[in-house]
N, C-alpha and C positions, 0 to 999 in steps of 0.2 A: 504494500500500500504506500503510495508517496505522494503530498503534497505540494507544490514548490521544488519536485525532487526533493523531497522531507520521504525520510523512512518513520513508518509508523513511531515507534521507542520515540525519535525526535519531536513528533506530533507532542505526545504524551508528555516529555520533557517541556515543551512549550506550553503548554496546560498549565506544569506543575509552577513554571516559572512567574507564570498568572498570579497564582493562587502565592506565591510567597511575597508577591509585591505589593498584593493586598494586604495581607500580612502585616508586611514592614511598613506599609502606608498606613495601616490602621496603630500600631504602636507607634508612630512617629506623633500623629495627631492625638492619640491619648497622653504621651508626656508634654504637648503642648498645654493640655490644659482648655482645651476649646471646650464649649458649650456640649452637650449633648443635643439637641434638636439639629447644631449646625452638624455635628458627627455623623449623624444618622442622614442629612441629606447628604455627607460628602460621601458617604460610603454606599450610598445607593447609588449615586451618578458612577462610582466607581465601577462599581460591580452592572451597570448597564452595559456602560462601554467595555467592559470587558467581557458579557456575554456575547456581545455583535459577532465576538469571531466565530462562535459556537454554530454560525451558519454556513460554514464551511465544509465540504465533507472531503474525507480523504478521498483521494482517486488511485485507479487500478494503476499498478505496473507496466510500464510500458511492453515488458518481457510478455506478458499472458498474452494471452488469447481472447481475449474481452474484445470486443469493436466499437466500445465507448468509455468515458472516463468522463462522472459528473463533477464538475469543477466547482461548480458552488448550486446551493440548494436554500431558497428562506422563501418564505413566509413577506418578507418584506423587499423591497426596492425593487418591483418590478412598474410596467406603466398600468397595471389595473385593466388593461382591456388583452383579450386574445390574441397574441398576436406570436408570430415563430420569422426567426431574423436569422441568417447565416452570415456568421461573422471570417472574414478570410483577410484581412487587413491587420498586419502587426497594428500600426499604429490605433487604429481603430480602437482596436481590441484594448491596447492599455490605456487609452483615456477614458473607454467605456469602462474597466475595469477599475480605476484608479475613483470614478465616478460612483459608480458603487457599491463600493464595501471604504472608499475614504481613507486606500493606503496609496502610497507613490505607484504611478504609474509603472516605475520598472517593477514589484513587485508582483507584478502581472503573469502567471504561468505561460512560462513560456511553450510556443510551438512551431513547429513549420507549415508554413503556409501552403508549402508544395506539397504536402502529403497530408495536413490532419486542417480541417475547418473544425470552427468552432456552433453550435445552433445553442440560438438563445429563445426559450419559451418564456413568455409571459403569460399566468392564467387570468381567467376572470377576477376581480375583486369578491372577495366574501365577507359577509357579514359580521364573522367570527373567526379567530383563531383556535389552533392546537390542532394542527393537520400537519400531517408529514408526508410528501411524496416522495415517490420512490419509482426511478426505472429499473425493469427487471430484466427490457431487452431493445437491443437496437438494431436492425435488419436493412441490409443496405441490397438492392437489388437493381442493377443496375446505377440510373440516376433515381430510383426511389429510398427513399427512408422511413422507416414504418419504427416511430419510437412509441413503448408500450411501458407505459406508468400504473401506477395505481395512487390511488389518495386517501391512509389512514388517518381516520380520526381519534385524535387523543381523549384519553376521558378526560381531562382537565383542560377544557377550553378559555379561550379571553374572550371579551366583548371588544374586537379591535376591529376594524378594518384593516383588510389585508390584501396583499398585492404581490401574489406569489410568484418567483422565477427561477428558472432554471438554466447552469449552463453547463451545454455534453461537448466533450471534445470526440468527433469521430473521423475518420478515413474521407478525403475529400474526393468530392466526385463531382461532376462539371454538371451544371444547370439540376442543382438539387430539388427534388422533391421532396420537401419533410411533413410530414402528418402523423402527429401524436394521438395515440388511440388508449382511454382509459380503460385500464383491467375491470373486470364488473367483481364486484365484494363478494365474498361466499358469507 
């Protein structure tokens, strides 16, 4: 599983490194001496922006056999209407990327243009959160692409509006046809 060219253990190190900065952030401000009301909103805004990254999912090994690799997965920063985008443009790619998720632009996964495009799904807007999707397959046939998701719902949902997207890195193939098709629930 690799990230950024992150091997999983790294992932998980950068988690843990999260979690110790909050840590030292929150004893730093306890020997300051600050208010309690103002603690409790710094340490929330803390731990917000530090769940953001939480929207990330590791991706496949370039070595496997897999014919896609989801680059990122939320709930949030998509445009709220249907919409499927093929992205094949380095630069494109990293100012839409840097736009966001709100890290520098080179931070952007990198890829080759000449062999792998990038499809960016926007879903509808929904009412409510605590949904997680999930592709389970991606079928390139010819110029068609037939990508096969499903949409679990969490027992613990928000009352948020949400504006869900997704980006798959697959096999580029000239005058793509992509059409996402939702798994039906058993």
């Amino acid at each position: 599983m690799a990230l950024y060219d992150l091997r999983s253990d790294e992932i998980q190190i950068f988690g843990q490194r999260n979690q110790i900065v909050i840590t030292v952030f929150c004893v730093i401000l306890c020997k300051q001496k600050i208010q309690m009301p103002k603690l409790l909103i710094l340490i929330s805004l803390l731990s917000f922006f530090c769940s953001c990254n939480n929207s990330m999912t590791a991706a496949n090994d370039s070595d496997s056999k897999e014919t896609f690799t989801v680059l990122y997965n939320s709930e949030y920063g998509g445009s709220g209407s249907d919409r499927v985008e093929v992205i094949t443009d380095l630069r494109e790619w990293s100012l839409f990327w840097a736009e966001l998720t709100y890290q520098p632009a080179m931070s952007a996964p990198k890829f080759n243009p000449d062999t792998k495009m990038i499809i960016r799904k926007d879903f509808q807007s929904r009412n409510m959160g605590g949904n997680e999707y999930t592709v389970s397959e991606v079928k390139i046939d010819g110029n068609q692409i037939n990508v096969e998701y499903s949409i679990k719902s969490s027992k613990i949902g928000t009352d948020a509006i949400t504006a869900p997207i997704m980006l798959i890195m697959v096999q580029k193939v000239e005058n793509p046809q992509v059409r996402f098709e939702q798994l039906r629930q058993e």
